[in-house]
ZAKEKE-113350 format. One line per 8 residues: number of its first residue (from 0); their letters; for each residue x, z, y of C-alpha. Coordinates in Angstrom, 3 decimals, padded with zeros to 6 digits. Each point is the difference from the previous one (the first is absolute). Example, Ala and Ser with C-alpha at 12.3 -4.5 7.8 and 13.67 -1.06 7.14 Angstrom:
0	AS	012.300,007.800,-004.500  001.370,-000.660,003.440
***
This chain:
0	XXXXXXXX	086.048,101.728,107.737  003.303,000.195,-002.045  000.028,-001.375,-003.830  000.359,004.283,-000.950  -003.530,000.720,001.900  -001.888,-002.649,-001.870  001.585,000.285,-003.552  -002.249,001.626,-002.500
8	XXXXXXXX	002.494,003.233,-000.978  -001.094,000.689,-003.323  000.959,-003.613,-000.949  003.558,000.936,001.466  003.057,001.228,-002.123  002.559,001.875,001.555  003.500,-001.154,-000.849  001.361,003.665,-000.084
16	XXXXXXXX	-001.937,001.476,-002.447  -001.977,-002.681,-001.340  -003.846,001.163,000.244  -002.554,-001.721,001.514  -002.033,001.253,003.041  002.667,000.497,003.075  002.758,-001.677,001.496  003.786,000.554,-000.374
24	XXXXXXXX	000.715,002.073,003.171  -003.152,002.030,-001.104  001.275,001.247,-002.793  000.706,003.799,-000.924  001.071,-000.844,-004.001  003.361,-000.227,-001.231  001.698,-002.998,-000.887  -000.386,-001.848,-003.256
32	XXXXXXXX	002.883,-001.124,-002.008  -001.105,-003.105,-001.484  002.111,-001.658,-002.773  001.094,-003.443,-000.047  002.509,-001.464,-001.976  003.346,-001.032,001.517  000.747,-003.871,000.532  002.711,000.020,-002.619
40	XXXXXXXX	-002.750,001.507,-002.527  -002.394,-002.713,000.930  003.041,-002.693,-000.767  000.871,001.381,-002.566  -003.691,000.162,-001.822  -000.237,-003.707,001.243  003.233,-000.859,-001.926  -000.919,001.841,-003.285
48	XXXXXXXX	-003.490,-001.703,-000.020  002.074,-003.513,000.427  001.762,000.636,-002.546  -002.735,001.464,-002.374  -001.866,-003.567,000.519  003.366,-002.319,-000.846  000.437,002.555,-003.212  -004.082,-000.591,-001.165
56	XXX	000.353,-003.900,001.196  003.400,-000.587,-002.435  -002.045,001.361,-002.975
***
């Protein structure tokens, strides 16, 4: 018996359209788009928090 056979579906989320309860080449749904930030945005909110905690540390 493969790993797909035994698996419990409902506790399964499908990486297309992100419910639970079938398998990615099972689905019928559309795509999500799901948001993330870009690397340079994640940098770049790294940088400013840096900074923040020099600015509250000179005080």
């Amino acid at each position: 018996m493969s790993l797909c056979n035994r698996a419990n579906k409902q506790h399964v989320r499908c990486q297309k359209c992100l419910e639970f309860g079938h398998w990615t080449y099972e689905c019928t749904g559309k795509r999500k788009y799901l948001h993330r930030p870009s690397r340079t945005a994640q940098l770049a909110k790294i940088l400013k928090e840096k900074e923040k905690r020099l600015l509250l540390q000179q005080r």
